[in-house]
C-alpha positions in Angstrom: 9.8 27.7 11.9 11.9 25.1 9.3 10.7 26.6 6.2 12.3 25.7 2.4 10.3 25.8 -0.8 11.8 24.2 -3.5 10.8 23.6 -7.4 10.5 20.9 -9.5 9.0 20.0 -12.8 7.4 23.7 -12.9 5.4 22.8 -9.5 6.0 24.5 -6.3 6.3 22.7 -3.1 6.9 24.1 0.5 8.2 22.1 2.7 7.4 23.0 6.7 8.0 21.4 10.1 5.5 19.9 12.5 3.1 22.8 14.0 3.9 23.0 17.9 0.1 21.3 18.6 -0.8 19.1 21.6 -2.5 16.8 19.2 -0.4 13.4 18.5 1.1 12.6 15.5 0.3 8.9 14.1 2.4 7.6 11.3 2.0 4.2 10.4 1.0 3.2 13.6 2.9 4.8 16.4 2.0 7.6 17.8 4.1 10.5 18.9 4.4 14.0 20.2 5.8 16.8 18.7 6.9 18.3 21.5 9.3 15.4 23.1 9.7 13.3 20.2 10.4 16.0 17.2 13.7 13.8 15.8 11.8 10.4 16.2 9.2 11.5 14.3 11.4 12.8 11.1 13.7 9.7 11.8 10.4 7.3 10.9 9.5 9.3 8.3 12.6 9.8 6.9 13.5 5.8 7.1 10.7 5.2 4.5 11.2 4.3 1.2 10.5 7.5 -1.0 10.0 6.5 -4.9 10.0 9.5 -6.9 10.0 10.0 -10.5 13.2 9.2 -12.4 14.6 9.9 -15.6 17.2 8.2 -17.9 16.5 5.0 -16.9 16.7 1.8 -19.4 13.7 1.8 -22.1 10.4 0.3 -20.6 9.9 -2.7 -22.7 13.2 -2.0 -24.7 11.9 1.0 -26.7 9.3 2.9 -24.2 10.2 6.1 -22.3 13.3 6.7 -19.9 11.8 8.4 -18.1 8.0 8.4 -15.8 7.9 12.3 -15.1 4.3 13.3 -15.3 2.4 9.9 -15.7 4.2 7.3 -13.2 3.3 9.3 -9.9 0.7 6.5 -9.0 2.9 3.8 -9.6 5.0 4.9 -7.3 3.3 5.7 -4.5 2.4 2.0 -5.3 5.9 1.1 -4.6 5.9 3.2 -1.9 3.1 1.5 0.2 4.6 -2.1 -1.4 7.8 -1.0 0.1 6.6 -0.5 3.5 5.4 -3.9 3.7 8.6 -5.6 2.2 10.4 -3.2 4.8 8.1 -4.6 7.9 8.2 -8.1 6.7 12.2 -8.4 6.5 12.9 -5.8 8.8 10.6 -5.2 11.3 8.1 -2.0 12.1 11.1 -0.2 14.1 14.1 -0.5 11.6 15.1 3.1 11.0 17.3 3.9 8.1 20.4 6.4 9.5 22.3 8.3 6.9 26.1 7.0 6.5 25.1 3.9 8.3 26.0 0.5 6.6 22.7 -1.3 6.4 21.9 -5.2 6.6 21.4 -7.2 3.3 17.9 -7.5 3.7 17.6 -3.9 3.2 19.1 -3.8 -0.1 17.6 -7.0 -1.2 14.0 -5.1 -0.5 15.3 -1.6 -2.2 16.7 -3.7 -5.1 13.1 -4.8 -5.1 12.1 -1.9 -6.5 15.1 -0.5 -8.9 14.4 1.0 -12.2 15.1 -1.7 -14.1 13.4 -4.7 -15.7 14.4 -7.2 -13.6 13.8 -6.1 -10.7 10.6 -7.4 -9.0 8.3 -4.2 -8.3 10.2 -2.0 -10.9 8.4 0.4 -12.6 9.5 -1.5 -16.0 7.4 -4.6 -14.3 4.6 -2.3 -13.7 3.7 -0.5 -16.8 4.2 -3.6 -18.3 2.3 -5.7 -16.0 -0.6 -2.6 -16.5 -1.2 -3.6 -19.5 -3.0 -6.4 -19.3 -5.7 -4.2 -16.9 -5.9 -2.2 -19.7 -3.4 0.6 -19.2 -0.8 1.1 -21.9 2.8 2.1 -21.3 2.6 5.9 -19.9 -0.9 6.2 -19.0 -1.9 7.5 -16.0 -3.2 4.4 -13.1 -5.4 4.6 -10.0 -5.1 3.4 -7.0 -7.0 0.0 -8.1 -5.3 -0.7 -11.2 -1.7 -0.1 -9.4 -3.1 -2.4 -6.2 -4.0 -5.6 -9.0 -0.6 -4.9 -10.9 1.5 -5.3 -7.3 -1.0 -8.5 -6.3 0.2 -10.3 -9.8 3.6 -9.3 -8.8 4.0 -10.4 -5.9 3.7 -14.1 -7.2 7.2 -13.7 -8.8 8.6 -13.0 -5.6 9.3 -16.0 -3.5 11.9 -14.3 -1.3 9.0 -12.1 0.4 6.2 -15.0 0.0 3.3 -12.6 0.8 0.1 -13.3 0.4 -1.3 -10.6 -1.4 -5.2 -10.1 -1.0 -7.4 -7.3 -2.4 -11.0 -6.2 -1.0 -13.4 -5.4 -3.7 -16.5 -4.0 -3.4 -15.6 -2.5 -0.1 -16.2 -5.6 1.5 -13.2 -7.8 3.6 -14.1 -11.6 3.8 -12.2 -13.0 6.3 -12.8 -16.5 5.4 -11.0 -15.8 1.9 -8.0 -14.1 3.7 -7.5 -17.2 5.8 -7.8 -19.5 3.3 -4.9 -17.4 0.9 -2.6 -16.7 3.7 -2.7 -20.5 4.9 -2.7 -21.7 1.2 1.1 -23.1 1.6 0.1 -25.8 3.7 2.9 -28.6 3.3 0.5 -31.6 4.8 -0.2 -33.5 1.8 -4.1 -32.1 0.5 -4.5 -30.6 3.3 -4.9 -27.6 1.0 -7.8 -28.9 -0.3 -9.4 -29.6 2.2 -12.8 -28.0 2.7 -13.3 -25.4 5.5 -16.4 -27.5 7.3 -13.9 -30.3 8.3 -11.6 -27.2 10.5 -13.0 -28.9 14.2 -11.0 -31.8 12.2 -8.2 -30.0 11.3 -6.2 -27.1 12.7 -5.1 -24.1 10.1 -6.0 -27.1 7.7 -3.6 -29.9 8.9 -3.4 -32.2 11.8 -3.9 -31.8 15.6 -0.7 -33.9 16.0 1.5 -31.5 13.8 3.9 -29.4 15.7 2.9 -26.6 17.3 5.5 -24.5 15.8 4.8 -26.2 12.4 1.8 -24.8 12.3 2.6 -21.6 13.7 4.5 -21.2 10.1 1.9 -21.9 8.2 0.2 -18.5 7.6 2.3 -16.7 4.9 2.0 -13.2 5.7 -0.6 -10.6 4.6 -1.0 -7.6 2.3 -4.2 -6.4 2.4 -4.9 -3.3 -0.1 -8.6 -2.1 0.2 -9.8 0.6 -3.2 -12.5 2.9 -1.9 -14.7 5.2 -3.3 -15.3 7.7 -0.1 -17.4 10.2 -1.7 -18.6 11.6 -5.1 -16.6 14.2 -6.5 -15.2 15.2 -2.6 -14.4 12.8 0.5 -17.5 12.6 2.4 -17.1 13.9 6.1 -18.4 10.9 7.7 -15.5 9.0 6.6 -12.8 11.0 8.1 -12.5 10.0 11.6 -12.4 6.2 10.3 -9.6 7.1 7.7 -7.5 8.6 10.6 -8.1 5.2 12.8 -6.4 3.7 9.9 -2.9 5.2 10.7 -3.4 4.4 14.5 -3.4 0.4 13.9 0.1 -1.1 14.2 -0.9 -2.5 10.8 -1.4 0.6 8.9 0.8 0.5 5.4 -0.7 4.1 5.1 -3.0 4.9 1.7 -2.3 5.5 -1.5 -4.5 8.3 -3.4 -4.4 11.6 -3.7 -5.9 14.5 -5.6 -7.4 14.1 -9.4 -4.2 12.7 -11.7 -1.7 13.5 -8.3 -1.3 10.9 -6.5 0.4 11.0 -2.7 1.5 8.3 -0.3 0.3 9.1 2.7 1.4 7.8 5.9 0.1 9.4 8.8 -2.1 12.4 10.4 -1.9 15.2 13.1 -5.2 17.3 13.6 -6.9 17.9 10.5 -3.8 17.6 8.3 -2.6 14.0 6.4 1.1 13.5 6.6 2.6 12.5 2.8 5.4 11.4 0.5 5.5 13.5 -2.8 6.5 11.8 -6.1 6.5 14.5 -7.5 10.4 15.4 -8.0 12.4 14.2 -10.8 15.5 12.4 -9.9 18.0 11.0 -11.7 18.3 7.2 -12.1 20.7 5.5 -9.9 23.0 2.8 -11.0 25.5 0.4 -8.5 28.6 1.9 -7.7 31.8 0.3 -8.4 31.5 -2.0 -5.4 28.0 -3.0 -6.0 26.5 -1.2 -3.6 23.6 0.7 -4.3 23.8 4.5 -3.3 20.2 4.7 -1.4 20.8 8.3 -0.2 17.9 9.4 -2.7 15.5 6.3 -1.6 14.7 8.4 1.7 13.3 11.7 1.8 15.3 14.1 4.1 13.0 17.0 4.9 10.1 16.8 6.9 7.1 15.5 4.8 4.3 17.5 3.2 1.2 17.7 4.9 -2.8 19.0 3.5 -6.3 18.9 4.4 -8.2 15.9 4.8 -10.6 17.8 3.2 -8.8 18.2 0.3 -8.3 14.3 -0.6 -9.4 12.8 -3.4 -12.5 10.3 -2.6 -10.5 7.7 -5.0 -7.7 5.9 -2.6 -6.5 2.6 -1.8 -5.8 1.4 2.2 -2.9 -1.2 3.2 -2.4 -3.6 6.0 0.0 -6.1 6.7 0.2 -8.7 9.0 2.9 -10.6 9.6 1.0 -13.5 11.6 -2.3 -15.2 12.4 -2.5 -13.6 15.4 -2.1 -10.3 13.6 -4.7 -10.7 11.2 -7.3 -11.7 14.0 -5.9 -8.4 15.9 -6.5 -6.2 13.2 -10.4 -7.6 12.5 -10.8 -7.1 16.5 -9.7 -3.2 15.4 -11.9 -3.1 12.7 -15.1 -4.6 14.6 -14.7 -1.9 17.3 -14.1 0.8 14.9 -17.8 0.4 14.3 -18.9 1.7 17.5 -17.2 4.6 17.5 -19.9 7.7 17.2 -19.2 9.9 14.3 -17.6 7.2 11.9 -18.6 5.7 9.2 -17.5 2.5 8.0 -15.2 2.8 5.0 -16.0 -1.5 4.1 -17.5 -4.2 5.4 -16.1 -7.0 7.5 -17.8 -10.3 7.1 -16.8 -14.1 8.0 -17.8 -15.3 5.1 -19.1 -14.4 1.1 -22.3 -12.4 1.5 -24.6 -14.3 -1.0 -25.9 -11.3 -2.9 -22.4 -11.8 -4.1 -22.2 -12.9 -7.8 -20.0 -16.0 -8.2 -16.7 -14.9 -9.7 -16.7 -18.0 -12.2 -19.9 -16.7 -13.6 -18.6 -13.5 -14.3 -15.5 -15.4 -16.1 -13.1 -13.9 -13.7 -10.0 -15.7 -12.7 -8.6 -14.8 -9.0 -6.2 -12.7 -11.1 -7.9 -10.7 -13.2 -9.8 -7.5 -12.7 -12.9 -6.9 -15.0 -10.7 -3.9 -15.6 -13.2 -2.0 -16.9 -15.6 -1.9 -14.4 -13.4 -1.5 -11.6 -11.9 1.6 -13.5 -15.0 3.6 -13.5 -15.9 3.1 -10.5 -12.5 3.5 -8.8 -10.4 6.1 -10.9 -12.2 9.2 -11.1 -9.9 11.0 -13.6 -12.0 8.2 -15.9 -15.6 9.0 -15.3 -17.5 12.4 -15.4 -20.5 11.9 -13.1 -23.2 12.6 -14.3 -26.5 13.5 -12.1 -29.9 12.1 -13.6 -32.5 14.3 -13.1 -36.0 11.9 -12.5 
């Protein structure tokens, strides 16, 4: 057995192989074998982008720290699962990154994405600073909801990827307010604005007569980040099996979470075990070489990942989709609908066509799309905020 333990940052990590099980590995969506399939299933997990702590990079906001060892684990396992969606919307589900290989532009357009400087679009510069208008000053620890709304505002800035970024609060998914954000760059004039009840009218909101493959273009693609809660202090049981099914659909970015102030990407299960990428090593900053290529070799982590419990996870986490199409997002509810009837699981949300009314109206509560009533969302989400406390009646 592949065994190396290695130590960073005074923590102690062991690194091992795949056990030799019968049970099939699921990361992100495809499902392998361990016994056939041992070097496809490090070659997927190895082509990942793996965002780490870095040090001596430039100053967040000019004067800040260099460095995010110790508070910026969350931020970038919200890279990570960002990553993953830039990565299947420019390059596809079965790109696999091969060490030495000279790699296509779009792959270091999407890892330039994410470089530790300002300007780069999902940088951790952009995030801390982003954070703070949920609330977070620069070097404060974030959950999974806050780093989820930071990535959402974003995400506007970035017209090269033009996703439409949608998350699902009160662990409920409203289909109707999906369809109406992905299909929101409609170029028929007003066709925008026009209101759902006239769709026998109109077909994704514009004309029967358009083009078929005019329309077919019209449904930017989707991020879908879901916060849960999935138990009190501990993940309830009842949840499990559902959490797996997450990694099984094609659409799975994986989950962002973790244990209390540690957070983990996770992108896959075998057995009883979660399959992760750390953040948790401290690497040094990397700059363009002379030819203005990027050196990516520390972007992609090249030992088999870290596995734990399911038990062991934090009830605090945040679930990603993406769908690149209509058809994909209509897939992916199908998946979701069925996933109800299997025995044993328990719903994580709720799927519904349209705004349950119990619903209060987001204008009344003064919130814009954008913002994030910070503070409730961050007592109920981040539990390194709250200390339950148990009434006694």
């Amino acid at each position: 057995l592949f065994l190396a333990t290695l130590t960073y940052d005074t923590l102690r990590f062991e690194y091992e192989d795949f056990p030799e099980t019968k049970e099939p590995v699921w990361i992100l969506g495809r499902k392998y074998s361990v016994f056939t399939e041992k070097e496809e299933i490090l070659l997927d997990v190895t082509s990942r982008l793996w965002f780490t702590y870095r040090k001596n990079f430039p100053a967040i906001g000019g004067t800040g720290p260099t460095s995010d060892t110790g508070w910026g684990c969350m931020l970038r396992c919200g890279q990570m699962i960002f990553a993953q969606a830039l990565v299947c919307r420019h390059l596809g589900r079965d790109w696999r990154w091969i060490k030495g290989k000279r790699q296509m532009d779009n792959y270091f357009n999407v890892l330039n994405a994410f470089i530790d400087k300002k300007d780069s679009y999902y940088s951790i510069h952009q995030i801390a600073q982003m954070g703070v208008g949920e609330g977070k000053s620069i070097g404060q620890w974030y959950g999974p909801n806050t780093v989820a709304q930071v990535l959402k505002k974003l995400a506007t800035f970035d017209t090269w990827s033009s996703l439409a970024v949608h998350i699902a609060m009160d662990n409920t998914v409203v289909m109707e307010e999906i369809r109406r954000l992905c299909q929101s760059n409609v170029p028929c004039a007003g066709a925008a604005a026009c209101p759902a009840l006239e769709s026998d009218v109109l077909y994704n909101g514009c004309p029967e007569d358009m083009g078929l493959r005019e329309r077919l273009t019209l449904w930017k693609p989707l991020v879908l980040l879901i916060p849960l809660r999935l138990g009190l202090t501990e993940i309830n049981e009842a949840y499990i099996e559902t959490l797996k099914h997450c990694f099984m659909m094609p659409q799975s970015l994986g989950v962002i979470g973790g244990k209390p102030n540690s957070a983990h990407y996770f992108i896959g299960y075998v057995g009883e075990e979660l399959i992760y990428l750390d953040p948790h090593t401290t690497q040094p900053a990397v700059e363009p070489g002379d030819s203005g290529c990027l050196p990516d070799e520390s972007f992609h982590c090249q030992h088999p990942p870290c596995r734990m419990s399911i038990a062991e996870l934090d009830p605090s986490i945040a679930v990603g989709f993406f769908c690149n199409t209509e058809a994909d997002f209509n897939d992916w509810c199908q998946q979701i609908k069925k996933l109800s009837l299997v025995r044993g699981a328990l719903p994580m949300f709720e799927l519904v066509e349209r705004q349950p009314s119990h619903f209060s109206n987001p204008d009344v509560l003064n919130l814009t799309p954008d913002s994030s009533d910070a503070d409730r969302l961050e007592r109920f989400f981040d539990s390194e905020d709250e200390d339950f406390e148990i009434l006694s009646l």
